[in-house]
C-alpha positions, 0 to 999 in steps of 0.5 A: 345272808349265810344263816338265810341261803342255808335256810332255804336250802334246807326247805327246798333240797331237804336236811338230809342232802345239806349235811352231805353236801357240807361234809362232802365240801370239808365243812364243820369239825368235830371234837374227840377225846384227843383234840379237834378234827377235821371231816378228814383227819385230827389236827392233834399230831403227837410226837414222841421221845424215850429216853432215860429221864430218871435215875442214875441216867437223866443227867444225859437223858433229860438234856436229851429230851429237852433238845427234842421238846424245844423244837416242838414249842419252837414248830408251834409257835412258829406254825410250821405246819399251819392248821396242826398243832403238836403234841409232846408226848415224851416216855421215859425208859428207866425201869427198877433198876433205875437205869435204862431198861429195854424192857421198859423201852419196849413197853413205851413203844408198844403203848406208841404204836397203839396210839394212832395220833403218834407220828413218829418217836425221837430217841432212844438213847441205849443201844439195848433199848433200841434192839428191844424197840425197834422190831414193834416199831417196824411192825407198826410202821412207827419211825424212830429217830435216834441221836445218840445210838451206835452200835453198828448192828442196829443197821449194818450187817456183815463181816467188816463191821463185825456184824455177823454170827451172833450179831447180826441183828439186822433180820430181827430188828427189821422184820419187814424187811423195810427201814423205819429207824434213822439215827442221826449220831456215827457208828461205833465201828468209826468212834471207838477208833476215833478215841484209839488214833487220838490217845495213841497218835495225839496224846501218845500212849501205848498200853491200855486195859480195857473193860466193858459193861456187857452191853450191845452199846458197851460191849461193841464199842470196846471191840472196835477200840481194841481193834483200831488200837492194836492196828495201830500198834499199841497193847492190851494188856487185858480185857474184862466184860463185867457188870455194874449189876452183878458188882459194886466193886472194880477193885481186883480188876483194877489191880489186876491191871496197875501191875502192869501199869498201862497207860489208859483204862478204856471203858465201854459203857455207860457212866451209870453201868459201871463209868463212874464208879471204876474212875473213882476206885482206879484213883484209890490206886497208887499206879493207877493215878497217872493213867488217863481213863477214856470211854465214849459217849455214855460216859458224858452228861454227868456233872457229878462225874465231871466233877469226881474226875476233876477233884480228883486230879483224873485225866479223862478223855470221852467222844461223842458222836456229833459235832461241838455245837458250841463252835458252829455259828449256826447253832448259836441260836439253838444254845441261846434259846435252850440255855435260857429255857433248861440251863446247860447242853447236854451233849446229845441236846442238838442232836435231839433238836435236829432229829425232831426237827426232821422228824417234822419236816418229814410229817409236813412232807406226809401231810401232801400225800394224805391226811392225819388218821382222825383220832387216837384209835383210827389205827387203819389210816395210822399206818397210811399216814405214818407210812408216808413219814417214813418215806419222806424220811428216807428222802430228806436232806435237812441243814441242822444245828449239827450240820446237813444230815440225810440217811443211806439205804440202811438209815444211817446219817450221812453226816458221820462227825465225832468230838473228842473230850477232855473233862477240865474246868471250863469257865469256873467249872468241871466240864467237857472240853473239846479237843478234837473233831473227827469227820469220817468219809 
């Protein structure tokens, strides 16, 4: 009956006001090189990431990413947003130095941003990379949800947060004025005297020496421990900025600071920026063996280094900014499924999965206020559509894995929560441990 009602429409109003009566009706599709669409938008929706997947970093960087894919298949395969399929689009941030490189970082998302199927961008993972990232981002509009950034920096200006001078960043970072990055993880400013408070008032140490490896990330984390330490009446005995690029050996350092055998060696950095490789020459120390070693977050998501720690009869203590999923009853679904698809959680795994999570909740919420743009070269609509993603960011409030997580004025979570690690044999193997969780009001 169709076939014959569309025939005689044919020959009684002409062809020509058919076909403009079906498209005005949103009937029929069409078919680009990126997927199908509608008469008004694609229905490929790409979500991307940028983490370092390769290299000295993927122990870190691919748990990361593989918590951001599992809540893509998981969305898909749940029709989440019914008619629209994601499309992983993941970057990786490694340069030829074989870490993490904002450099690289910024080319990823300039190449995002030209991409006008790209919704939004999970990650990165690097503070230095975020500070390359996010002015071509906010002039996109493209947003950015990071897990694990958290130099305060990025979204904070002022003197109380040390955010001023040099390092007030906030102006270059955000050239429209206008917020496009969100990060899921705390600040700086409240983990690195999250890990002062415990070694000073739990395990009771009172002497440290303190490194870092010239990074946003390193370096400001390494401030806000000395700091919180000497606030709280401990010593410094020193304090180095060195790095891993430009040495391969820590080793007068660090007998530089045996003489005056302080009680921890805290490291601002990555264990790929140079974490690693002082844990491992402060053991060839004789005076330096019963010091405990601490850092931060960038120090974890190495197997190798948890095992280098514990062979070696290190004592080792890292925070992480995000909650010990393994003891909130809400999260054992999400350990379920992702151990059974990518092996162990990465410390930033959850955060990863939330962070997408919301990010798709936000293109939900987008998708009632306008329309996808309808292929990978309608930049005009792009910004239309991924303008109303960031506006619905900015109001959301989504319970996650990781607990109930919204954003302030400055894009920051609200949900301000950090774990502090042991490395020790965990069921057979070496591993993080936590010992204590920090939640900051």
């Amino acid at each position: 009956m169709k076939r014959n009602w569309l025939r005689f429409m044919a020959l009684t109003m002409g062809i020509p006001l058919l076909v403009a009566m079906l498209v005005a009706c949103g009937a029929g599709t069409t078919t680009t090189g990126t997927g199908t669409s509608t008469s008004q938008g694609s229905t490929i929706i790409k979500v991307a990431t940028d983490f370092p997947v390769s290299g000295s970093d993927a122990g870190i960087g691919k748990s990361t990413e593989n918590g951001a894919h599992l809540a893509v298949d998981e969305a898909n395969a749940n029709h989440v947003i019914p008619g629209y399929t994601l499309q992983f689009d993941p970057q990786d941030d490694v340069g030829a130095s074989g870490v993490h490189d904002p450099t690289k970082g910024a080319n990823n998302m300039k190449a995002l941003v030209g991409d006008a199927l790209v919704a939004g961008v999970v990650g990165p993972l690097n503070s230095n990379v975020a500070q390359a990232e996010m002015p071509i981002a906010n002039q996109g509009p493209l947003a950015m949800i990071s897990p694990a950034n958290t130099n305060p920096c990025l979204t904070k200006e002022g003197a109380d947060v040390g955010c001023t001078g040099a390092n007030d960043l906030v102006p270059k970072l955000r050239p429209t004025g206008k917020v496009t990055y969100f990060r899921v993880a705390a600040t700086d400013d409240h983990q690195g005297p999250a890990m002062a408070d415990y070694l000073y008032n739990t395990l009771h140490l009172r002497t440290a020496y303190v490194i870092d490896d010239t990074e946003t990330y390193g370096a400001g984390l390494a401030k806000y421990f000395v700091q919180e330490w000497t606030k709280l009446g401990g010593t410094v005995v020193d304090g180095k900025s060195h790095s891993v690029k430009s040495t391969t050996s820590y080793l007068n350092l660090l007998t530089a600071a045996a003489a005056s055998k302080p009680d921890v060696i805290y490291f601002g950095g990555n264990y790929s920026t140079g974490g690693q490789l002082i844990q491992q020459q402060m053991m060839t120390i004789p005076t330096l063996k019963d010091s405990v070693f601490a850092g931060g977050d960038g120090l974890t998501g190495s197997s190798d280094f948890y095992k280098q720690i514990v062979t070696s009869g290190g004592k080792a203590y890292m925070t992480v900014a995000a909650p010990d999923v393994s003891k909130i009853p809400a999260a054992q679904t999400f350990i379920k499924n992702y151990t059974a698809k990518y092996g162990d959680v990465g410390p930033y795994s959850a955060a990863a999965y939330d962070s997408m999570n919301i990010l798709i909740q936000a293109i939900k919420v987008a998708l009632t206020k306008t329309h996808t743009p309808k292929d990978s070269s309608d930049a005009a609509q792009a910004q239309v559509f991924r303008q109303a993603v960031i506006d619905a960011l900015k109001t959301i409030t989504y319970n996650g894995v990781t607990g109930k997580i919204s954003f302030d004025q400055n894009g920051d979570t609200t949900n301000k929560i950090f774990t502090v690690y042991q490395v020790a044999n965990v069921n057979g193997k070496p591993d993080l441990e936590a010992k204590e969780v920090v939640t900051v009001q």
